[in-house]
Short mmCIF file of the C-alpha atoms (twelve columns), coordinates in Angstrom:
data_MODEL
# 
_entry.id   MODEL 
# 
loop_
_atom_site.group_PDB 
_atom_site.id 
_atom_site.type_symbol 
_atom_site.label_atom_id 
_atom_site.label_alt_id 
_atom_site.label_comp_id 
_atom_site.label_asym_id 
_atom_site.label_seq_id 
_atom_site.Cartn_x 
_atom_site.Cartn_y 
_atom_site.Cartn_z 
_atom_site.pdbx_PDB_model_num 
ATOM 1   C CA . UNK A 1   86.532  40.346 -13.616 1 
ATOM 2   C CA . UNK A 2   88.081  40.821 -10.306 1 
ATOM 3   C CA . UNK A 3   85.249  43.193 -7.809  1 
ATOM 4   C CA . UNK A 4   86.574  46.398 -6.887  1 
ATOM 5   C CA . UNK A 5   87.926  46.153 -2.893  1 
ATOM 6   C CA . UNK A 6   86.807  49.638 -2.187  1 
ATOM 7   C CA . UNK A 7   83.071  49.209 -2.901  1 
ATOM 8   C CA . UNK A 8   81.502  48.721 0.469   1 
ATOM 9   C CA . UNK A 9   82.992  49.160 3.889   1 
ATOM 10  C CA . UNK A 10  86.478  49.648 2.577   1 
ATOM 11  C CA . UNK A 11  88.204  50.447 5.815   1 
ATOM 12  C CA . UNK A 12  87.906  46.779 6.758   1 
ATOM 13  C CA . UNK A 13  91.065  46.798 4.321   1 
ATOM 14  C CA . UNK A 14  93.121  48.091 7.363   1 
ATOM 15  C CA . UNK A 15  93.303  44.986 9.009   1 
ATOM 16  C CA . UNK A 16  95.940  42.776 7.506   1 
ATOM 17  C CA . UNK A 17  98.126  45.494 6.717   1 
ATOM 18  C CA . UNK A 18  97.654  46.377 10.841  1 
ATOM 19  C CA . UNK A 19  98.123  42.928 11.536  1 
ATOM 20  C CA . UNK A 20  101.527 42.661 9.555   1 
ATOM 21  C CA . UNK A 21  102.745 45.925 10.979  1 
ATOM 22  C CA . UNK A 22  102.626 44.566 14.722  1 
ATOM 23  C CA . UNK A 23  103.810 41.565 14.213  1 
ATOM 24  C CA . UNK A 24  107.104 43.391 12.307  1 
ATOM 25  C CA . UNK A 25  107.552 45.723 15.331  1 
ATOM 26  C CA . UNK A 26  107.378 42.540 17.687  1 
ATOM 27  C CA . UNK A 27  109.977 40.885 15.427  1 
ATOM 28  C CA . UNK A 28  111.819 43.987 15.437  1 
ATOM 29  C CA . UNK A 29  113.914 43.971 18.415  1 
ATOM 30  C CA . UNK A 30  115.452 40.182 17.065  1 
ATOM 31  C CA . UNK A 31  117.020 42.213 14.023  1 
ATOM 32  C CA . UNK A 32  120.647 41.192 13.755  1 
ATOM 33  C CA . UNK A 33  123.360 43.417 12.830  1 
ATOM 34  C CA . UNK A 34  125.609 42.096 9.895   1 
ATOM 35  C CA . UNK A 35  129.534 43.103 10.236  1 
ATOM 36  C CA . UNK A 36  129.336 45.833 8.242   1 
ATOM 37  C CA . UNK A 37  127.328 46.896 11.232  1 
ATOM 38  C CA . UNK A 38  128.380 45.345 14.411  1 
ATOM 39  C CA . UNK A 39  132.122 44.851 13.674  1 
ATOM 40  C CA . UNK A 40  134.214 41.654 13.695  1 
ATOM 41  C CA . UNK A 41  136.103 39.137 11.103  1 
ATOM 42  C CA . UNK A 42  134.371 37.093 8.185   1 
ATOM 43  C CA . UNK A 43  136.932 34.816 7.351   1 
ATOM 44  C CA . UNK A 44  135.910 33.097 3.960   1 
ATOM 45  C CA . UNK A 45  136.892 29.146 3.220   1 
ATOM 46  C CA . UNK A 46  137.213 27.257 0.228   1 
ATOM 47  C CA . UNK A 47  136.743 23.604 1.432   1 
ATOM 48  C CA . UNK A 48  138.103 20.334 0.842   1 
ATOM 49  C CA . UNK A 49  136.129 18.390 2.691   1 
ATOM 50  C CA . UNK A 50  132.779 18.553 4.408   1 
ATOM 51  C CA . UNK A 51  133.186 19.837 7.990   1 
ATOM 52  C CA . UNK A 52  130.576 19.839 10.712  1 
ATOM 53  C CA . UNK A 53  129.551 23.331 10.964  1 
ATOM 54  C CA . UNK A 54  127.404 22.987 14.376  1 
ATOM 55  C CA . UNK A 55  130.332 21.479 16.225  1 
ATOM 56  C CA . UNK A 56  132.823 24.271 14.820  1 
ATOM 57  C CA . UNK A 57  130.285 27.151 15.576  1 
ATOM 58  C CA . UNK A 58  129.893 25.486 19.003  1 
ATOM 59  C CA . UNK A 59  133.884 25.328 19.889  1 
ATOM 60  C CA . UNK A 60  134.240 28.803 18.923  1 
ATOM 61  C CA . UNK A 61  131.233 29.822 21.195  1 
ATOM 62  C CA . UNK A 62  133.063 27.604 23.913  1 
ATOM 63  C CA . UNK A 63  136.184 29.222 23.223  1 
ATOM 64  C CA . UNK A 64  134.591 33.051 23.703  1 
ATOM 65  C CA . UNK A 65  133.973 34.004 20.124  1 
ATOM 66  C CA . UNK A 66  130.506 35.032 19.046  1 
ATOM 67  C CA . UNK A 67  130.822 33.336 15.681  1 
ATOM 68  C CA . UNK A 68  128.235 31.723 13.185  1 
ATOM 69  C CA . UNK A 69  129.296 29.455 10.361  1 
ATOM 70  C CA . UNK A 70  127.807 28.414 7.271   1 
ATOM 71  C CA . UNK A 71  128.284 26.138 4.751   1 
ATOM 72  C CA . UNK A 72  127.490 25.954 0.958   1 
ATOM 73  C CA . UNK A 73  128.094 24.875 -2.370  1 
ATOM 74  C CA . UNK A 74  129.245 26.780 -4.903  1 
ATOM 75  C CA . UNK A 75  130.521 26.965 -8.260  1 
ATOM 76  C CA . UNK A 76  134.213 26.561 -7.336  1 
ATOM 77  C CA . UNK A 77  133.372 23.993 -4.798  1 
ATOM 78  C CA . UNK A 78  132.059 23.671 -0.865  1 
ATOM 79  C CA . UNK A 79  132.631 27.177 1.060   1 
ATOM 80  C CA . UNK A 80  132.231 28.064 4.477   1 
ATOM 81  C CA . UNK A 81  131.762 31.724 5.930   1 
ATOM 82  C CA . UNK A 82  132.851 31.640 9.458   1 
ATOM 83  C CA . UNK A 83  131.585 35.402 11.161  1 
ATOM 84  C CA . UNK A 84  132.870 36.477 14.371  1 
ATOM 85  C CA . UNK A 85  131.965 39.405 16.687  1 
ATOM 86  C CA . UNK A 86  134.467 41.656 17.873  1 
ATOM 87  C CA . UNK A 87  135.895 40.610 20.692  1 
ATOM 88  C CA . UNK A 88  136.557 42.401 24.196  1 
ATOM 89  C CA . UNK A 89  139.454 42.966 23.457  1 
ATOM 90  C CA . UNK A 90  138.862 44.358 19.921  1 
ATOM 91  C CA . UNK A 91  136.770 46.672 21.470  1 
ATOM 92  C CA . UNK A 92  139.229 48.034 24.235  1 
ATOM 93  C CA . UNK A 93  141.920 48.382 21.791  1 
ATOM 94  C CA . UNK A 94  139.133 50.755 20.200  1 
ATOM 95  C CA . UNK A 95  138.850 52.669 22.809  1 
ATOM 96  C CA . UNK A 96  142.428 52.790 23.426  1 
ATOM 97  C CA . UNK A 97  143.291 54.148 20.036  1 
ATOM 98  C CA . UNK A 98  141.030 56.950 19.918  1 
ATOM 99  C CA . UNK A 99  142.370 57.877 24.230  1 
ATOM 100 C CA . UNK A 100 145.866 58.133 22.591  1 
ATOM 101 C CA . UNK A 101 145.507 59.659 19.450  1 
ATOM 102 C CA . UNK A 102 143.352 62.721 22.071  1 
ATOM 103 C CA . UNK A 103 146.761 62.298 24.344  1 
ATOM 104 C CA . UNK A 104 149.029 62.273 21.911  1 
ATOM 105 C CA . UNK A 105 148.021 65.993 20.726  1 
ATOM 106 C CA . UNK A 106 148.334 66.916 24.532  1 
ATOM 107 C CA . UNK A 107 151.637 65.553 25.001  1 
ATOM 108 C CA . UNK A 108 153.303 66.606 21.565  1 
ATOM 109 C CA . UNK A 109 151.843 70.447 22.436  1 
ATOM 110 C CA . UNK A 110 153.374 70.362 25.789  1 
ATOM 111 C CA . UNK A 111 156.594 69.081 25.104  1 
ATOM 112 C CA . UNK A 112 157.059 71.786 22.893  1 
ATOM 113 C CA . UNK A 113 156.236 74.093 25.328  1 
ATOM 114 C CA . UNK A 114 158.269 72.295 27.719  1 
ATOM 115 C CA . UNK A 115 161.590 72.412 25.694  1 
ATOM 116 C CA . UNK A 116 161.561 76.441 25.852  1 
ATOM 117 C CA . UNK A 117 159.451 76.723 29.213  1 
ATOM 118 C CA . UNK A 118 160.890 74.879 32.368  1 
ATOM 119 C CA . UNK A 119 158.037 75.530 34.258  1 
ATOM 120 C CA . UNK A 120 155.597 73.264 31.887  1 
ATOM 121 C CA . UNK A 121 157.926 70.259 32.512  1 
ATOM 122 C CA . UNK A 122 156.140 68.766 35.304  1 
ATOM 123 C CA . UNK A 123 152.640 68.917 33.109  1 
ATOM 124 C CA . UNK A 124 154.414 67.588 30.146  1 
ATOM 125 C CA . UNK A 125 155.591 64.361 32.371  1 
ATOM 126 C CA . UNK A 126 152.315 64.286 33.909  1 
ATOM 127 C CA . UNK A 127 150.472 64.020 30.863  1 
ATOM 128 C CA . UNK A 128 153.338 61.448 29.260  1 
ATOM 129 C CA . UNK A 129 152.795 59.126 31.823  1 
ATOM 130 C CA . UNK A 130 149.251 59.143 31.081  1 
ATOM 131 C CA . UNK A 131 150.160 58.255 27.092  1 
ATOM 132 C CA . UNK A 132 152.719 55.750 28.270  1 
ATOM 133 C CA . UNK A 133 149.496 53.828 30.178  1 
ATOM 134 C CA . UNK A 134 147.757 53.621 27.511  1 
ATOM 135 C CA . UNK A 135 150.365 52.793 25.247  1 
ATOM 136 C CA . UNK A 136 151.638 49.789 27.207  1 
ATOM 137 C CA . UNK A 137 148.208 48.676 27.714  1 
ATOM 138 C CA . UNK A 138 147.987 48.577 24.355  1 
ATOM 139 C CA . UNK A 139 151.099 46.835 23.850  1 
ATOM 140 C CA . UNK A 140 149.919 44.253 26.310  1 
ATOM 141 C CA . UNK A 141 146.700 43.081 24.189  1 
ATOM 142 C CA . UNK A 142 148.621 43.531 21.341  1 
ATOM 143 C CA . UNK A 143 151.373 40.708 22.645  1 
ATOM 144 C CA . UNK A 144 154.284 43.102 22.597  1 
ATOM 145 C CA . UNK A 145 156.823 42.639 24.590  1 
ATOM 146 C CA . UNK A 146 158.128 46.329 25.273  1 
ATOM 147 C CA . UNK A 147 157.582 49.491 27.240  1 
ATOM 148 C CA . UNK A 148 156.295 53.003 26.384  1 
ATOM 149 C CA . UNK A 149 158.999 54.795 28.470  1 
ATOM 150 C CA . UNK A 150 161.470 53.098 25.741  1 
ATOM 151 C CA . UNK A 151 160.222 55.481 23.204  1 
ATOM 152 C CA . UNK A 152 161.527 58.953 23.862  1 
ATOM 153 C CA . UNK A 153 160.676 60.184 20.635  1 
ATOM 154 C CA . UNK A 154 156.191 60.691 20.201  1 
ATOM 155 C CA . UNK A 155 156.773 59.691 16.588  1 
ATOM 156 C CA . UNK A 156 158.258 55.969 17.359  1 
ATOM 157 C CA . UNK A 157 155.651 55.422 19.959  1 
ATOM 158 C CA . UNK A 158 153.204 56.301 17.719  1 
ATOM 159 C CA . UNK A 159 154.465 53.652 15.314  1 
ATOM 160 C CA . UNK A 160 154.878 51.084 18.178  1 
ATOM 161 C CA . UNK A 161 151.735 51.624 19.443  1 
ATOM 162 C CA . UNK A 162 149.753 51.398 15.787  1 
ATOM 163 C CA . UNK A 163 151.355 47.821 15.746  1 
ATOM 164 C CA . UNK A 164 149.892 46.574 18.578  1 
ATOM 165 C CA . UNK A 165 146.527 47.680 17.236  1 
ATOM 166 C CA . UNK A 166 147.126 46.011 14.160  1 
ATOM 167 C CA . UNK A 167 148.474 42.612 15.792  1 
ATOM 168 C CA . UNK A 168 145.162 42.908 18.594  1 
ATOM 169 C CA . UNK A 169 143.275 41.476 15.522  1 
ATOM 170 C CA . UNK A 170 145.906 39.117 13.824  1 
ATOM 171 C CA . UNK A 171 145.747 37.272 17.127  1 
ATOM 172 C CA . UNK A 172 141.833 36.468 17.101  1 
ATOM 173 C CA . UNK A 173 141.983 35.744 13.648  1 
ATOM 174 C CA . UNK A 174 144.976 33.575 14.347  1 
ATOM 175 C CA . UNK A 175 143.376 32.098 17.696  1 
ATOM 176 C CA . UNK A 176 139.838 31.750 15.801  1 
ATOM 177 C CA . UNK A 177 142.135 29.575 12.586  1 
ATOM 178 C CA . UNK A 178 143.185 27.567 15.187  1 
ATOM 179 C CA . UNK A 179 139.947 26.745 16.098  1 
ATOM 180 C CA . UNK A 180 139.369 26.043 12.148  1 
ATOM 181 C CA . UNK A 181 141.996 23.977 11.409  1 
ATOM 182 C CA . UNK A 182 140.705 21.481 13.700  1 
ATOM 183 C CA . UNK A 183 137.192 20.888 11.691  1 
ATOM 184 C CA . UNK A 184 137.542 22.318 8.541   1 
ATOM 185 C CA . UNK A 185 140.185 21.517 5.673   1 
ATOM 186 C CA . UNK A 186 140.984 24.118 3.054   1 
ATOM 187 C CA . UNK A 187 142.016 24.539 0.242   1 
ATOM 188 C CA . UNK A 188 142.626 28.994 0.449   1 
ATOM 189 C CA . UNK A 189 140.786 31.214 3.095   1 
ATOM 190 C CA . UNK A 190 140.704 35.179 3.333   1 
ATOM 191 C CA . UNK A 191 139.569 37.318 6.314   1 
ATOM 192 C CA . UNK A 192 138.060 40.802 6.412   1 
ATOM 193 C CA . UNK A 193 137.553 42.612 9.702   1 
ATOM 194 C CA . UNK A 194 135.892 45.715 9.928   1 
ATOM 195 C CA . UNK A 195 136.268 47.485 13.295  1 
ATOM 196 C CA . UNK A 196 134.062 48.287 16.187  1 
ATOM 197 C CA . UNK A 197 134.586 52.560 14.618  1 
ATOM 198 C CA . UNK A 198 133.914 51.800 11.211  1 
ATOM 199 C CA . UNK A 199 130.808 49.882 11.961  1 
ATOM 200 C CA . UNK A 200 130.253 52.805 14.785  1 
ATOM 201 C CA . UNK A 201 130.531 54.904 11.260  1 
ATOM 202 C CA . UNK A 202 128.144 52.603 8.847   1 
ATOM 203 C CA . UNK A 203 125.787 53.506 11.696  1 
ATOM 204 C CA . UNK A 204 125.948 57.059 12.022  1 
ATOM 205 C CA . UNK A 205 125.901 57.226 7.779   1 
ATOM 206 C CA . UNK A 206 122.958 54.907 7.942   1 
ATOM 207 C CA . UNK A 207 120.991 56.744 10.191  1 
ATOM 208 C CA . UNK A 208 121.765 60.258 8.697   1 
ATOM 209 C CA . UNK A 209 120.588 59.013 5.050   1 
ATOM 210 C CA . UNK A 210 118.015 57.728 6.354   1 
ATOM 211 C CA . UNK A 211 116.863 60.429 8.283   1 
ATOM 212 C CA . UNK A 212 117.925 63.397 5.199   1 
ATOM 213 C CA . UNK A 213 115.734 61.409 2.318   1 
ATOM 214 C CA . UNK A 214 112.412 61.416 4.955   1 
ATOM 215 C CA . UNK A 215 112.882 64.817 5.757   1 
ATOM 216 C CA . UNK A 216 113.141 65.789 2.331   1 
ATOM 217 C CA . UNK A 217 110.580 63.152 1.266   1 
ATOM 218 C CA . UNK A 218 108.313 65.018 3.506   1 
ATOM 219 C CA . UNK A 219 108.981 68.371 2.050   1 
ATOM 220 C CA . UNK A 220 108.167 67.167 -1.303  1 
ATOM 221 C CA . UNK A 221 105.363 65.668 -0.866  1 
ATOM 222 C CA . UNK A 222 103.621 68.334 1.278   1 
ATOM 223 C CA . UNK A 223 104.742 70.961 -1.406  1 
ATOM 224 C CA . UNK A 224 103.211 68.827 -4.223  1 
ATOM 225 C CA . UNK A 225 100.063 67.933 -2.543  1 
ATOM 226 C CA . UNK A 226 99.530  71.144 -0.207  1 
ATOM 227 C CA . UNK A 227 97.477  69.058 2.415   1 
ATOM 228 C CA . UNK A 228 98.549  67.696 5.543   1 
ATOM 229 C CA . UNK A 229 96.459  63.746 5.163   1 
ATOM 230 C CA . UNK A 230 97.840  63.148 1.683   1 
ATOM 231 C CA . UNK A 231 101.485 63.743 2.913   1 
ATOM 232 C CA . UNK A 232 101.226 61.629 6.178   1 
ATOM 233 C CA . UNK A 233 99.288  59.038 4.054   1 
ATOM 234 C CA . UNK A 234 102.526 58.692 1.605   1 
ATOM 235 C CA . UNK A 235 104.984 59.232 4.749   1 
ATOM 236 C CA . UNK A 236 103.315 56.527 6.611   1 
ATOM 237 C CA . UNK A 237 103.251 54.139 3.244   1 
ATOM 238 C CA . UNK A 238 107.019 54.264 3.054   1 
ATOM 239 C CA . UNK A 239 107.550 53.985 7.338   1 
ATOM 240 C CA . UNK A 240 105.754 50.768 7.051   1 
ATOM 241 C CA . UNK A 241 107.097 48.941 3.962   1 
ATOM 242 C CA . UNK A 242 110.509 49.363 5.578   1 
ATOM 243 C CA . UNK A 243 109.182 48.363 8.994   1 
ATOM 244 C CA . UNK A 244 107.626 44.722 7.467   1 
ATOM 245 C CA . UNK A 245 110.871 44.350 5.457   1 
ATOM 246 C CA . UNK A 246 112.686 44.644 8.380   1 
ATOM 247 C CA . UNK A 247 110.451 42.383 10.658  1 
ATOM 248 C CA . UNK A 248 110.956 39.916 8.033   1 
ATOM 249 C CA . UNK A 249 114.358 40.223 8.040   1 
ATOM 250 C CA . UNK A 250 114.109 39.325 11.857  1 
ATOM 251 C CA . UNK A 251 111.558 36.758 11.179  1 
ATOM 252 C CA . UNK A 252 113.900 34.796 8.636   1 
ATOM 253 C CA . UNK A 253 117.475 35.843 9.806   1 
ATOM 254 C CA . UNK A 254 118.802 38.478 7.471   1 
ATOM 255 C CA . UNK A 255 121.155 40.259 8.616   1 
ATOM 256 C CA . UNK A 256 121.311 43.964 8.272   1 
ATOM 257 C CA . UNK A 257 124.317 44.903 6.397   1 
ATOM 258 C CA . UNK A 258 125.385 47.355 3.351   1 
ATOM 259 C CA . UNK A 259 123.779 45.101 1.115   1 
ATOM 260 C CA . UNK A 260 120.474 44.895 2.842   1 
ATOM 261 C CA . UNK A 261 120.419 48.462 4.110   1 
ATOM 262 C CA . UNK A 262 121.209 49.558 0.447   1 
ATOM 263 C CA . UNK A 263 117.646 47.087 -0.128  1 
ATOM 264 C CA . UNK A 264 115.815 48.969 2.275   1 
ATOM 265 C CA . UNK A 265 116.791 52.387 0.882   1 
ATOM 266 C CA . UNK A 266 115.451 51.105 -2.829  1 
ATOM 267 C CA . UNK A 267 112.311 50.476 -0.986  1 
ATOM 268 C CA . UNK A 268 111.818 53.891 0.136   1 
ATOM 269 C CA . UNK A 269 111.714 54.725 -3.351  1 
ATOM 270 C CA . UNK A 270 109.623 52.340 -4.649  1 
ATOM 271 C CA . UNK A 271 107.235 53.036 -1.867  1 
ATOM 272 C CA . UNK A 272 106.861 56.093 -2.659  1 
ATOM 273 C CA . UNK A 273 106.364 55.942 -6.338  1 
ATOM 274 C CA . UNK A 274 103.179 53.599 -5.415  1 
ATOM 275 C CA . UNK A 275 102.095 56.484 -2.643  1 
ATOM 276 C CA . UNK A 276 102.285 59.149 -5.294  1 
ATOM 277 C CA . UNK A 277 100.346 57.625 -7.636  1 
ATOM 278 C CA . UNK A 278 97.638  56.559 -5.435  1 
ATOM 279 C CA . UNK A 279 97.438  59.883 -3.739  1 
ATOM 280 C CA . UNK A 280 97.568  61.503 -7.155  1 
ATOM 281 C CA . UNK A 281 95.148  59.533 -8.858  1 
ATOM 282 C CA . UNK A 282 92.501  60.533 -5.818  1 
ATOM 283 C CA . UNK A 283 93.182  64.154 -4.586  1 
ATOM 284 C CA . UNK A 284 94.333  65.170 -8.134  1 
ATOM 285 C CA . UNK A 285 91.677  63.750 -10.444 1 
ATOM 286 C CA . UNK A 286 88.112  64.053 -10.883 1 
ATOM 287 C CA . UNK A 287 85.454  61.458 -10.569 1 
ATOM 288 C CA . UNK A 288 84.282  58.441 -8.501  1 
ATOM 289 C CA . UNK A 289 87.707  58.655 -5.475  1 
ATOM 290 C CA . UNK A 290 86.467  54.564 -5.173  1 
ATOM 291 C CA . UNK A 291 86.804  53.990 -8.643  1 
ATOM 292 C CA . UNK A 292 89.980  55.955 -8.881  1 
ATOM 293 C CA . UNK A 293 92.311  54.394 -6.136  1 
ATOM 294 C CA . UNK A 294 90.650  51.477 -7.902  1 
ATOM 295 C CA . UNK A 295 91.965  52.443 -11.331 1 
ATOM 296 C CA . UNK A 296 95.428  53.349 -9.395  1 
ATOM 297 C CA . UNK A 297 95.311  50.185 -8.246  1 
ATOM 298 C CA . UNK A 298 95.109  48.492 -11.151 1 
ATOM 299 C CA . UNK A 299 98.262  50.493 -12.312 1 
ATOM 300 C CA . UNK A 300 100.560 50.382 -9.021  1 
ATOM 301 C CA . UNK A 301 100.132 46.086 -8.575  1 
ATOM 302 C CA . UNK A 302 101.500 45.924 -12.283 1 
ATOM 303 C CA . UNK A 303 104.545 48.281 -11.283 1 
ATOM 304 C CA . UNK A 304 104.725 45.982 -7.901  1 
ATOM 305 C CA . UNK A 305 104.775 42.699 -9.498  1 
ATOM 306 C CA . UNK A 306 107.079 43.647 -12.292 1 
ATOM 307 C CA . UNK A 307 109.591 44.481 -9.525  1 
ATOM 308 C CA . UNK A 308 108.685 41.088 -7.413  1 
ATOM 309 C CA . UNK A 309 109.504 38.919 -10.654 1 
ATOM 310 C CA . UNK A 310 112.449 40.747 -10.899 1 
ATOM 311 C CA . UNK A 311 113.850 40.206 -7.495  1 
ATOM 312 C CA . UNK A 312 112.668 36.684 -8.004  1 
ATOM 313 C CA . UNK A 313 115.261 36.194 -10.514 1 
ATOM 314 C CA . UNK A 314 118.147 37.405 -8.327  1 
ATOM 315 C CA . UNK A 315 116.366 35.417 -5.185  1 
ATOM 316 C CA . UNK A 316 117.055 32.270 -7.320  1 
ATOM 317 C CA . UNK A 317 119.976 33.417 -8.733  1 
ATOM 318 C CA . UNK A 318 121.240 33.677 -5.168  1 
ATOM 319 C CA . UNK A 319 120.014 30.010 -4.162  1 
ATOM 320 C CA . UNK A 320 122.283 28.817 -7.286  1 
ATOM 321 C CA . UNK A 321 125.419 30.780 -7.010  1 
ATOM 322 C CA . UNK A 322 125.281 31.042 -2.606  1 
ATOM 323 C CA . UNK A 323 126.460 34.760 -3.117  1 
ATOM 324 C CA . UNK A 324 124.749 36.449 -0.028  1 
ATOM 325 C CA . UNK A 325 125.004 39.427 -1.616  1 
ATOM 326 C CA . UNK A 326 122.314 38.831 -4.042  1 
ATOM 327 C CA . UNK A 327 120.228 37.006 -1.219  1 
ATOM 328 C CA . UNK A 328 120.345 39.484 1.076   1 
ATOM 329 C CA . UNK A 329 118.892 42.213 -1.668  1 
ATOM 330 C CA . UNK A 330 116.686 39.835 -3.511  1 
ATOM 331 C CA . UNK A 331 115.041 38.453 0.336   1 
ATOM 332 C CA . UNK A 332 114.976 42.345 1.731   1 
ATOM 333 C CA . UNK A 333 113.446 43.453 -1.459  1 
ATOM 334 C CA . UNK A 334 110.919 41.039 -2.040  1 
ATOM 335 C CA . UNK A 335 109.352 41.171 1.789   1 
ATOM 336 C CA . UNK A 336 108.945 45.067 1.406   1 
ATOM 337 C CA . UNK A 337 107.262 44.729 -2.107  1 
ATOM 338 C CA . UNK A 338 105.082 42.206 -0.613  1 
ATOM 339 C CA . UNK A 339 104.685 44.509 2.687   1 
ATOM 340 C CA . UNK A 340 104.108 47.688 -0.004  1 
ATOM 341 C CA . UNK A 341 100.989 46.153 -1.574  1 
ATOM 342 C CA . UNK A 342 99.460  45.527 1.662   1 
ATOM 343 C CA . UNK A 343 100.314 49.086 2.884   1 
ATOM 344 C CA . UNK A 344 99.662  51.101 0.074   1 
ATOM 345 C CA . UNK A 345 96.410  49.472 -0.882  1 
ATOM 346 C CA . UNK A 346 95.284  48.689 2.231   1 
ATOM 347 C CA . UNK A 347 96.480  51.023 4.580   1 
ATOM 348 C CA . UNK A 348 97.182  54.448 2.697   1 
ATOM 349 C CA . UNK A 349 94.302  53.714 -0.237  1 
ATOM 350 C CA . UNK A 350 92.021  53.935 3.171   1 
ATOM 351 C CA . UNK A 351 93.475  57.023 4.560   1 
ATOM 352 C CA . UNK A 352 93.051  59.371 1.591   1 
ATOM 353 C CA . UNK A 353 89.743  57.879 0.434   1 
ATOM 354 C CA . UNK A 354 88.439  58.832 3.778   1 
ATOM 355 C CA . UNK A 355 90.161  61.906 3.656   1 
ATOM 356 C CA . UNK A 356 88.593  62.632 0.479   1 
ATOM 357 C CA . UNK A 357 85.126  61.491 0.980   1 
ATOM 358 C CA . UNK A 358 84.792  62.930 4.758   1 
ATOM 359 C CA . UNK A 359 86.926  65.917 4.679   1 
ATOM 360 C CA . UNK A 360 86.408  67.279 1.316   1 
ATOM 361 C CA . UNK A 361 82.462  66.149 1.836   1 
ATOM 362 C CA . UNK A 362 82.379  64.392 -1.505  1 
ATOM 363 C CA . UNK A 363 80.221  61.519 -0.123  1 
ATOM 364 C CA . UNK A 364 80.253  57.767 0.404   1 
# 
């Protein structure tokens, strides 16, 4: 029969989970943003043949393009994923949509003004000029060959203009097949570029879901529990699974993207299911508190390795089939269960024994 941990000097237990929790946040900084996150192109292969995926990455970096390519076997055959950061020039074209869509209000307000008001002309043509520079710079990245001041009418610039955007990233994913068809042959291929403003957005949606479920995680939990140690103890419990999940993810090079950040999010969840229960099982029932977290224990490392034999599945699953998808879940999920067990019974079992032995004098 396995001892229980908490007999004894039990706040030795602090150290590994300590230990794991620094070595995350030195990781931390190496986290690399997925797509979804960064922007840029995946373009998607279904090979023919077997190229050499270090030389191809290598031309594209020598070429300008931030790319990484894998290769793998699947069901249908050999595929390659060939990922590319947006460019400069994807970026400035960015910018230079959201400058005239801001202009374009200007200038369509006072030309109507203009057309009954002679005295707002010179604005009006002031302010045009300003849309027509950033309309033909536009055009220039996006390999027209035309001028704003062709476009009397706001409506047909507009249209012109929304081209150019469109063609700024045809031509790096044309420039970056080019590269392709040199190494690789293929059989089909698809591309899917998300832009520097809807990764801009992913971020800001991340960020505020992330910061909405701890604030109302913490609101919960005080209201249930009514003490200020308990509630920091499951707070902190939760902080750190998703801090060793992601310094694993750094460690072993997943990516953060939708899939992994949906991961991380599960986490939470679980994390604080195992919190509760410990905290419950010690400020809430009566008895030994060493023989309770012991007795929560028990309970929470069946919940934890139901889940981790779970995961396991799709983690093989995901070695089988290649579909990243499942990796990147299955890999995220499984380093924060493993990071949760350490945590909650290490790190948070300590907290609110001490809490409840020292603070609520019930004696060691």
């Amino acid at each position: 029969m396995i001892p229980n941990i908490y007999k004894g000097d039990y706040r030795l237990l602090l150290i590994f989970p300590l230990i794991l929790i620094v070595l995350s946040i030195y990781y931390l900084p190496n986290l690399k943003l997925g797509v979804d996150f960064r922007g840029g192109t995946l373009i998607t292969l279904q090979l023919t043949n077997e190229p050499d995926a270090a030389a191809l990455q290598n031309e594209l970096l020598a070429n300008g393009f931030d790319a990484n390519v894998k290769v793998y076997d699947s069901q249908l055959g050999k595929v390659a994923e060939v990922e590319v950061s947006q460019t400069d020039q994807m970026v400035r074209a960015e910018q230079l949509k959201g400058g005239f869509a801001d202009q374009l209000d200007t200038v369509a307000f006072l030309e109507a003004e203009a057309n009954t008001n002679f005295s707002k002309e010179a604005e009006y043509l002031a302010e045009r000029a300003k849309l027509d520079g950033i309309a033909d710079e536009m055009f220039e990245l996006g390999g027209l060959n035309t001028e704003a001041r062709m476009y009397d009418n706001l409506n047909r610039l507009q249209d012109k203009f929304n081209e150019a955007y469109m063609r700024v990233n045809d031509i790096q994913t044309a420039q970056v097949m080019e590269i392709i068809d040199q190494y690789a042959q293929y059989s089909s291929h698809s591309a899917m570029t998300v832009s520097p403003a809807l990764s801009t957005h992913f971020l800001e949606k991340a960020g505020g879901v992330v910061l909405m479920s701890a604030l109302l995680s913490v609101v919960l939990v005080f209201f249930f529990f009514r003490a200020v140690v308990p509630s920091i103890a499951v707070i902190t419990g939760a902080a750190c699974d998703i801090i060793i999940a992601m310094g694993a993810m750094s460690f072993f090079g997943i990516p953060l993207t939708l899939p992994s950040f949906a991961a991380l999010l599960m986490l939470i969840g679980f994390s604080l299911d195992t919190d509760v229960l410990l905290t419950t099982r010690l400020v809430k029932r009566r008895g030994d508190p060493r023989e309770n977290a012991w007795d929560a224990m028990k309970t929470g490392m069946t919940m934890s390795f139901s889940a981790m034999v779970a995961f396991l599945v799709l983690f093989a699953v995901s070695m089988l089939t290649h579909i990243s998808v499942y990796y990147e879940i299955s890999a995220v999920a499984l380093a924060g269960l493993v990071g949760d067990v350490f945590a909650t019974w290490g790190l948070n079992a300590v907290m609110v024994l001490y809490y409840k032995e020292h603070m609520k004098g019930g004696g060691a």
